[in-house]
C-alpha positions in Angstrom: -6.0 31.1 -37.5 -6.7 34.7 -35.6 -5.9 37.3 -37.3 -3.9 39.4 -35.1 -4.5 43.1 -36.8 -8.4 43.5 -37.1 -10.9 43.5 -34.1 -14.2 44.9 -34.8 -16.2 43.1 -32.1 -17.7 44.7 -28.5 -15.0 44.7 -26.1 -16.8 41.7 -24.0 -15.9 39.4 -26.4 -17.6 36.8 -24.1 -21.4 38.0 -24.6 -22.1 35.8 -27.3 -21.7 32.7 -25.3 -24.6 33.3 -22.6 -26.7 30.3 -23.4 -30.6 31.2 -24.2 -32.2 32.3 -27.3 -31.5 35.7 -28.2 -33.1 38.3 -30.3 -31.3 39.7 -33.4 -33.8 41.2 -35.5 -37.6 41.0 -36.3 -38.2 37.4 -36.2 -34.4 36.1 -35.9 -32.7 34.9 -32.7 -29.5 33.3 -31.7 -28.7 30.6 -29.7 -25.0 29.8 -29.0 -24.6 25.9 -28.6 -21.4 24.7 -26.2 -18.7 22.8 -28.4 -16.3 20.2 -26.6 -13.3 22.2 -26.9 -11.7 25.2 -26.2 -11.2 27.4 -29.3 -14.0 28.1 -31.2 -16.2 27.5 -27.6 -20.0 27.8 -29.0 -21.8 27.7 -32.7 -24.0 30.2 -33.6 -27.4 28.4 -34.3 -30.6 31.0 -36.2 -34.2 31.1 -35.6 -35.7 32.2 -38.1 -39.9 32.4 -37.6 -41.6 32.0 -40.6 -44.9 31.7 -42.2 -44.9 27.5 -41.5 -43.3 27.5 -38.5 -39.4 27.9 -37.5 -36.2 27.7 -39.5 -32.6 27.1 -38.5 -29.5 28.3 -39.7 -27.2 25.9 -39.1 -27.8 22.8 -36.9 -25.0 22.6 -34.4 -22.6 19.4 -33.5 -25.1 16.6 -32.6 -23.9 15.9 -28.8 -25.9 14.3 -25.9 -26.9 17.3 -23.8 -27.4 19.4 -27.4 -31.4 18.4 -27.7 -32.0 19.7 -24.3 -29.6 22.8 -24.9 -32.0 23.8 -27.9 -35.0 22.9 -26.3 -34.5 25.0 -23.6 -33.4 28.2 -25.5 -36.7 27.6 -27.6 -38.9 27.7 -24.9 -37.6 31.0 -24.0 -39.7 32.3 -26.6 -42.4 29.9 -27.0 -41.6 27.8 -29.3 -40.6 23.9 -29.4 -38.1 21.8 -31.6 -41.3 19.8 -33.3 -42.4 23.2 -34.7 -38.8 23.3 -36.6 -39.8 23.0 -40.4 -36.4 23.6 -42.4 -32.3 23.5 -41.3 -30.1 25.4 -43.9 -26.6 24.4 -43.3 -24.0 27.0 -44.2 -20.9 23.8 -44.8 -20.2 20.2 -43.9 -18.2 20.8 -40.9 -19.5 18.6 -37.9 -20.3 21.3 -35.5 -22.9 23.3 -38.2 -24.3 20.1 -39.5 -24.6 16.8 -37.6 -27.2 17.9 -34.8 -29.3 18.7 -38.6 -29.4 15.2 -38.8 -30.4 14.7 -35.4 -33.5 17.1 -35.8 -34.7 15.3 -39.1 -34.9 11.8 -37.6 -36.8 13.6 -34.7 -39.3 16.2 -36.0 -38.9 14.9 -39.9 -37.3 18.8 -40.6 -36.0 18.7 -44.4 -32.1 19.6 -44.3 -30.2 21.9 -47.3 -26.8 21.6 -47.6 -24.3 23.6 -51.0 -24.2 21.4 -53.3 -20.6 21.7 -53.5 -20.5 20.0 -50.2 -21.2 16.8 -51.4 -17.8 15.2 -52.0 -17.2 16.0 -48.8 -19.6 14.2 -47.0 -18.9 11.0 -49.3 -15.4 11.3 -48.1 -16.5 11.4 -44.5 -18.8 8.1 -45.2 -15.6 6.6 -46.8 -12.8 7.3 -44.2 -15.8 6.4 -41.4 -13.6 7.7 -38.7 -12.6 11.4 -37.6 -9.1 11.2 -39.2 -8.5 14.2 -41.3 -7.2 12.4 -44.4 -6.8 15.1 -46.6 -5.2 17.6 -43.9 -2.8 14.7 -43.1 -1.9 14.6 -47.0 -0.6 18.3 -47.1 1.4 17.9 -43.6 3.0 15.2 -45.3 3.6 17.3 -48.5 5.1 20.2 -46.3 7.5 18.1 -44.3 5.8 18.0 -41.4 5.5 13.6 -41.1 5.8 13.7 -37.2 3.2 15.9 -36.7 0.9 14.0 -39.4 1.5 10.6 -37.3 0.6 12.4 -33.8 -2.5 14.0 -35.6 -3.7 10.1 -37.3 -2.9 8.7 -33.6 -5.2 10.8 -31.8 -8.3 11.0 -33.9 -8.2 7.8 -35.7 -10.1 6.0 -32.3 -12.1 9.3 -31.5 -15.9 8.6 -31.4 -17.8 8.6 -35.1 -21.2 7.9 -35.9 -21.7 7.4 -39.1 -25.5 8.0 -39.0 -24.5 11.8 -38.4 -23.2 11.7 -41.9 -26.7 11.1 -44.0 -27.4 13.4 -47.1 -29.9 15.7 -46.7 -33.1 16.3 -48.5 -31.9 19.0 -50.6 -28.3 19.9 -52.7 -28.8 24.1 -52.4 -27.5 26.1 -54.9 -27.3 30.2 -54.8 -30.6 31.9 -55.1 -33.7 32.3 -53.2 -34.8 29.7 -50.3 -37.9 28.1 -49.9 -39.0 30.1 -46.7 -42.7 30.6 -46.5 -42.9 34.9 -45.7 -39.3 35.4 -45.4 -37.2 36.7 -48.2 -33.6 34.7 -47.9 -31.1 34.8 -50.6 -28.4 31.6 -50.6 -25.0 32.7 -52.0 -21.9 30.5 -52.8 -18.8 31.5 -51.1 -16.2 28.3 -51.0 -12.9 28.6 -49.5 -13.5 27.5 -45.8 -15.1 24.2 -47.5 -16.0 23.8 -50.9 -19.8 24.6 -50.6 -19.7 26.8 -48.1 -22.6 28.6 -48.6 -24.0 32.4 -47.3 -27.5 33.6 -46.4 -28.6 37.0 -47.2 -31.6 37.9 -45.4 -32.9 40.8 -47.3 -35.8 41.5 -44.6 -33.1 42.1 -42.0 -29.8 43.1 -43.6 -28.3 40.0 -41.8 -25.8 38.4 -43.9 -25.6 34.6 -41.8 -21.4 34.3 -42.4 -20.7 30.6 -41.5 -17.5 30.5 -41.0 -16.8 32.4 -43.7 -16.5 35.8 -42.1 -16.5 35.7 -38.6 -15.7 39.1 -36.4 -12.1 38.5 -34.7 -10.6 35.5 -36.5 -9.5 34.5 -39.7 -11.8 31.0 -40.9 -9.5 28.2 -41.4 -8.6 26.7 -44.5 -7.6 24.1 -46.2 -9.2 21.8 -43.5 -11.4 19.6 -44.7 -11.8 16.5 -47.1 -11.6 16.1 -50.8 -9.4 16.8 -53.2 -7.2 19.9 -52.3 -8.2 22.4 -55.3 -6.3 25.9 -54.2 -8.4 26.4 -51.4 -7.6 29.9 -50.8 -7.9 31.1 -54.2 -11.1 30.5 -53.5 -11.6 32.0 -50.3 -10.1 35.5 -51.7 -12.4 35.2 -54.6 -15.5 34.8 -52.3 -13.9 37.5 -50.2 -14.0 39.5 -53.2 -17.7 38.6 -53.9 -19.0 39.9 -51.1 -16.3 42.7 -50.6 -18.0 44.1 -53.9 -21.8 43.4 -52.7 -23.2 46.9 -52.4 -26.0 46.1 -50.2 -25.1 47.4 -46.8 -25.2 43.8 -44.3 -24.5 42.9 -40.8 -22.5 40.0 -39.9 -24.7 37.4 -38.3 -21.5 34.7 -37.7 -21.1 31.4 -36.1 -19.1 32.0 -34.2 -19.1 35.4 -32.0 -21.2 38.2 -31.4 -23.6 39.6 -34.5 -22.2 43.3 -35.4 -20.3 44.8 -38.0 -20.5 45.6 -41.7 -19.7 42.3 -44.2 -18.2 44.5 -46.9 -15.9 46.2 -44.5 -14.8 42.9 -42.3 -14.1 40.8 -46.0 -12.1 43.9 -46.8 -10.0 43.7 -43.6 -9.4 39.5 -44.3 -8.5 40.6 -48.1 -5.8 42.7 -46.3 -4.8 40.3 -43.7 -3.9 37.5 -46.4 -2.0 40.3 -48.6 0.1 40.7 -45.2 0.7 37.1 -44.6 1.5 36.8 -48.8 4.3 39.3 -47.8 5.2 37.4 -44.8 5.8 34.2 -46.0 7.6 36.0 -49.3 10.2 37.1 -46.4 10.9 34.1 -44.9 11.9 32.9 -47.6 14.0 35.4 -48.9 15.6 35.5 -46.0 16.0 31.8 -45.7 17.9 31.8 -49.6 17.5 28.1 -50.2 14.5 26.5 -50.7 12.0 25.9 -47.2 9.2 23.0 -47.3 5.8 24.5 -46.1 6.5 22.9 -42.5 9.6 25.4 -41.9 7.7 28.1 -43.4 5.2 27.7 -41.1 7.8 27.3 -38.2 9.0 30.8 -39.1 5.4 32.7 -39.3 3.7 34.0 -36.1 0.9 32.4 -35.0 -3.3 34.1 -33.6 -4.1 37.8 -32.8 -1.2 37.5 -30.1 1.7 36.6 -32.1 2.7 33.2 -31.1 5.2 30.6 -32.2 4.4 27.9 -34.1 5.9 25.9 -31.4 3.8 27.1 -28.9 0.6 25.1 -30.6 -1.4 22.3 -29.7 -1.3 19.5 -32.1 -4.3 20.6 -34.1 -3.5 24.4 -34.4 -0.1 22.9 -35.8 -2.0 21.2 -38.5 -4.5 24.0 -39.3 -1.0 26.3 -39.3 0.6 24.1 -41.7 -2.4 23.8 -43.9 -2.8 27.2 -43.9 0.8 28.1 -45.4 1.0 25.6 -47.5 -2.7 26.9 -49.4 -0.5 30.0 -49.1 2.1 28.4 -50.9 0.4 27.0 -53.2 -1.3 30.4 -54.5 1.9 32.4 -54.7 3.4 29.6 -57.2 0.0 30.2 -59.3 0.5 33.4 -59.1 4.3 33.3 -60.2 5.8 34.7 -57.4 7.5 31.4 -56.1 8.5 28.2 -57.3 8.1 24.4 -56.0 10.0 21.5 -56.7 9.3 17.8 -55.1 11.9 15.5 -53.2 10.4 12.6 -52.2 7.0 13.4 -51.6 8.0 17.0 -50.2 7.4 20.3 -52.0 10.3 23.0 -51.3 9.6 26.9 -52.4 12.0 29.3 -53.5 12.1 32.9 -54.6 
């Protein structure tokens, strides 16, 4: 969800959305690709030019007027999607990897993907729909049934290809890539998904974020599939990785405009998740009894503009209650609440 305290981006927050291919640094450009709603709006997709021909970071969501999109852009600076040798994908989410899979079965481009990712993907091939099982689990657990049921209804008869969803060539781990002239460092950072992965490019001093820091919103998490495994303890802890990293880099994000110091922008999320440990410590102090994670989340503001939880859509409810309930779940590892289960619900107290 936003967060509603830190804004380091240009004031035309907009920018980044011109469609084309836009220089970053030497040899890197950006293209923002449209997405089919209205949030997040456009991914981030990298060219990087190398020795062999063009790289991608990230792949984009594989839709029918994406090819052209892409094509376009690259001919902007004279170059074509057959000249595309390599797509490293920063996580499993659909609009950073399933256009990957497009590109491969066109050009024959190799696709990397964090090893970490991999449950994921065999949960995707299992469910073979767009229902979020696992996010539809922790509603449950919070209390929030209704809102689980509305969530199954809508995207259980969505559109899913399962062909999207094929491995790719290689399971990355952290350290150097295989680009032929460049110098690009992979670095695990799960939280948002559990191989969310990080490129350092140490020509540049681009760091390419994912969605793990983006410039004006706080990433997401505790949305996706697989087991649920404290989500945001791992988030903080790769917060705190690159919080630490000495080496001065610029966010290169997927979402919004490239600007901005990583160390700085992980230290203002660090900050922004202390705030909301606070908040949610409040409520329920103020509450006295015991709150599932659905009222919880019912009682905490909501984006950079402070709205109710009732003031959602359907899926920023779910994202919401995911979201507090990873909070949750932390501040009873940490010892600071505790949880007790009636029927199927966990309730917190102080």
């Amino acid at each position: 969800m936003n967060d509603s305290t830190v804004d380091p981006a240009p004031a035309n927050r907009s920018a980044w959305l011109e469609p084309g291919c836009h220089p970053v640094a030497d040899g890197v450009f950006r293209i923002p690709l449209e997405l089919p709603q209205d949030g997040l709006r456009a991914v981030n997709v990298y060219v990087l030019e190398t020795d062999s021909g063009i790289a991608l970071i990230d792949g984009g969501w594989h839709r029918p007027d994406t090819h052209a999109a892409m094509a376009t852009a690259l001919s902007s600076i004279g170059r074509r999607p057959e000249e595309i040798t390599d797509v490293f994908v920063t996580h499993i989410h659909r609009d950073h990897y399933t256009f990957a899979v497009e590109l491969r079965r066109r050009y024959g481009c190799a696709i990397h993907l964090g090893a970490g990712e991999a449950h994921g993907l065999s949960e995707i091939r299992r469910i073979n729909c767009n229902v979020p099982e696992e996010s539809l689990i922790q509603a449950r657990r919070s209390g929030a049934h209704e809102l689980a049921d509305e969530v199954y209804r809508v995207t259980v008869d969505e559109p899913f290809d399962a062909t999207d969803w094929e491995d790719p060539d290689t399971w990355l781990h952290a350290g150097p890539l295989p680009l032929a002239g460049r110098h690009v460092e992979a670095v695990d950072t799960p939280g948002h998904t559990k191989g969310h992965i990080v490129f350092h490019d140490h020509d540049t001093g681009l760091s390419f974020t994912g969605d793990h820091i983006l410039p004006t919103i706080t990433p997401s998490i505790g949305f996706e599939l697989g087991t649920w495994d404290l989500p945001l303890a791992k988030f903080l802890a790769s917060l705190e990785l690159v919080a630490d990293d000495p080496t001065p880099r610029t966010i290169a994000p997927a979402h919004g405009n490239v600007g901005g110091s990583v160390r700085e922008r992980a230290r203002a999320l660090l900050d922004h998740h202390g705030r909301r440990f606070d908040e949610i410590l409040t409520v329920i102090g103020e509450e006295g009894g015991p709150l599932s994670g659905h009222r919880v989340a019912e009682r905490l503001l909501w984006t950079r503009h402070d709205r109710p939880f009732s003031t959602l859509d359907t899926f920023n409810q779910l994202i919401a209650v995911c979201e507090t309930m990873a909070h949750l779940d932390v501040l009873v590892t940490d010892g600071r609440l505790t949880a007790h289960t009636v029927d199927g619900v966990d309730f917190f107290r102080r």
